[in-house]
N, C-alpha and C positions, 0 to 999 in steps of 0.2 A: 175338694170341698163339695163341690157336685155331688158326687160319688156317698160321700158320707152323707149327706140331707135326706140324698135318696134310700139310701141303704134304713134311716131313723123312723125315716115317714116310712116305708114299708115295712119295717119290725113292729110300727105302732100298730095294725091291723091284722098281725098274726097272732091267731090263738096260743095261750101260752103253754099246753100241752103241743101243740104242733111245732114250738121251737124247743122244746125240752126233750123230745123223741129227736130230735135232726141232729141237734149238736152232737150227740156222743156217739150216731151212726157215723155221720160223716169224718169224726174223727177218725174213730175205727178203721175207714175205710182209706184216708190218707196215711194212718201206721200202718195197715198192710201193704198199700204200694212203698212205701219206706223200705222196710222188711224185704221184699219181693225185689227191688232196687240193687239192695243190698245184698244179695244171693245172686245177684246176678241173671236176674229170670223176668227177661224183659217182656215177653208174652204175661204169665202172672201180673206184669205190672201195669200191661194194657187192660187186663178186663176190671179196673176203676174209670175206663173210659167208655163211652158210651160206643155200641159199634154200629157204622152206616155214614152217611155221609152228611147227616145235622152235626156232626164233631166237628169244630173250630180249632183251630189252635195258632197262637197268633205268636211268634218269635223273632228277632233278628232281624227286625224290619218286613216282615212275612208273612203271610196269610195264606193258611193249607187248611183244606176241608178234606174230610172224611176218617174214617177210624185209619184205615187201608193206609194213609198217605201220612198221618200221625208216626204209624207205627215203621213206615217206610222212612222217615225220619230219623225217628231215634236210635235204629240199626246202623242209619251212614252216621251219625254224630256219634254213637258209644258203640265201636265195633266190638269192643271186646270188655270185658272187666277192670283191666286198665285205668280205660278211657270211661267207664261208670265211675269210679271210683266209688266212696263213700257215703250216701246222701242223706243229710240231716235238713228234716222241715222244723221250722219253728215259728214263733209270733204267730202262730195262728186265729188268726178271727174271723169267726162262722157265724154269717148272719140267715137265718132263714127268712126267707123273704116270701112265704105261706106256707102250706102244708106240701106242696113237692118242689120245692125250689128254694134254694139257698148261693149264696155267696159266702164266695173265700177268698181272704188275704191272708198271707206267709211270705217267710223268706225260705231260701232254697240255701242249700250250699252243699257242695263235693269237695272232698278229702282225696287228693290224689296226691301221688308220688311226686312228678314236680309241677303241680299249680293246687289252688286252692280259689275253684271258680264259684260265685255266691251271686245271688239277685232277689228277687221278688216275680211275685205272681198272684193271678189274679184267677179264681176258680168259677162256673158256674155251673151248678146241679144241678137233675133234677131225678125225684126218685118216682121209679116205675114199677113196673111187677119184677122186675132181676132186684131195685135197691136201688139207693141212691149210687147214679151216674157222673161222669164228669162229662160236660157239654159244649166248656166254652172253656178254652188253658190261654191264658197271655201270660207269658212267664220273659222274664228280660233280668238280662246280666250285667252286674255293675263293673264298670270299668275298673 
């Protein structure tokens, strides 16, 4: 509830060319890590994340900083293509919350051979001279 007050009261104050430029970037930018997922090419999937050690990423009860330690993650959890399996984003809602910084809520879910794991997550951008980044990932899996 929090979360949404805040997310209203901050979209009340952005220009409304600077949330009509965000949305269809940062979608973009969530179908190509999709894509990129989905191919198996977990480096390509990394550079939607921001690199250096401001990258949060919050899962599993856990909290890891840096791009380096991100991505040193997702190699021990999806060793191989397998273990990626499939990944469809959806519900997406993108809120810009000014002209370089935006939130994101979605759900997540992988198509694998024997499970079918899905959850939610929570995005925060921000765009710089590369484009819009990802800066803050809390993603969690439903039982």
């Amino acid at each position: 509830m929090i979360l949404a007050l805040l997310s209203f009261a901050l979209q009340a104050g952005v220009p409304e060319g600077a949330a009509q430029g965000a949305v269809p970037e940062i979608r973009a930018l969530l179908e190509r890590q999709q894509g990129d997922w989905n191919r198996g090419d977990l480096a390509a999937f990394m550079e939607g994340y921001e690199r250096g050690e401001a990258l949060v990423f919050s899962s599993g009860g856990r909290v890891r900083r840096g791009w380096q330690e991100a991505l040193r993650r997702y190699r021990e959890t999806y060793p191989d293509r397998d273990a990626m399996g499939r990944l469809e984003f959806s519900g997406l809602e993108i809120t810009p919350l000014g002209r370089d910084a935006a939130l994101v809520l979605g759900n997540w879910e992988l198509t694998r051979k024997n499970d079918h794991p899905h959850g939610v997550f929570t995005l925060v951008l921000r765009r710089s001279r590369e484009g819009w980044k990802i800066i803050h990932d809390h993603t969690s899996a439903s039982p």
